[in-house]
N, C-alpha and C positions, 0 to 999 in steps of 0.2 A: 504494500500500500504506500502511494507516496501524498503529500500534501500539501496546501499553498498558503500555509498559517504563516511563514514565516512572512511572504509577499503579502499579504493582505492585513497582514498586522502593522507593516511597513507603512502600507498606501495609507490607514488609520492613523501615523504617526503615532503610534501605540508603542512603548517599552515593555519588553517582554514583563517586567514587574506589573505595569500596569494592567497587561490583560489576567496576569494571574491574579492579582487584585480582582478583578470586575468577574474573572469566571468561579474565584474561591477553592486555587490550588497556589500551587505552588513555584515561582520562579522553575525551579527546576523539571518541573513538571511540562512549564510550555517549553524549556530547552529541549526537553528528553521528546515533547511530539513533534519539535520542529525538526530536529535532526533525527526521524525516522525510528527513533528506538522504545518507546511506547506508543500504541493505539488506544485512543480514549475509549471513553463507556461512552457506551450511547446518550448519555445523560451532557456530559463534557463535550461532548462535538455539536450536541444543539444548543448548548450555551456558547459556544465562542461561536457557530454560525450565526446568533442571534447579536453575538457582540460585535462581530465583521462583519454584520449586514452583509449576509451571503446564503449560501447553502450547503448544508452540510457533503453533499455530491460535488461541491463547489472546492470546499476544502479536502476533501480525500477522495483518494481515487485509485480504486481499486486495481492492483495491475494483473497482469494476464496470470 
């Protein structure tokens, strides 16, 4: 699975503290899904679609 949280948190001029702030994890947490090495809960990926004004299909993307 890859994802486009890091760019789209970018385009929000969003510090990764901050979105961990607003989604209620942890710094390391949005490092560990930006660089590919955690998958959220399904809970976590409709909160940060709803914080990047996006879709969750938006930010991850299933690969073959």
């Amino acid at each position: 699975m890859t994802n486009n949280v890091r760019q789209l948190r970018k385009q929000h001029n969003l510090r990764q503290e901050d979105l961990a702030e607003k989604a209620g994890v942890t710094r390391q947490t949005i490092i560990a899904i930006e660089n590919c090495k955690y998958n959220p809960s399904l809970l976590l990926a409709l909160k940060l679609a709803k914080i990047l004004n996006s879709s969750v299909e938006t930010l991850f993307e299933l690969g073959e």
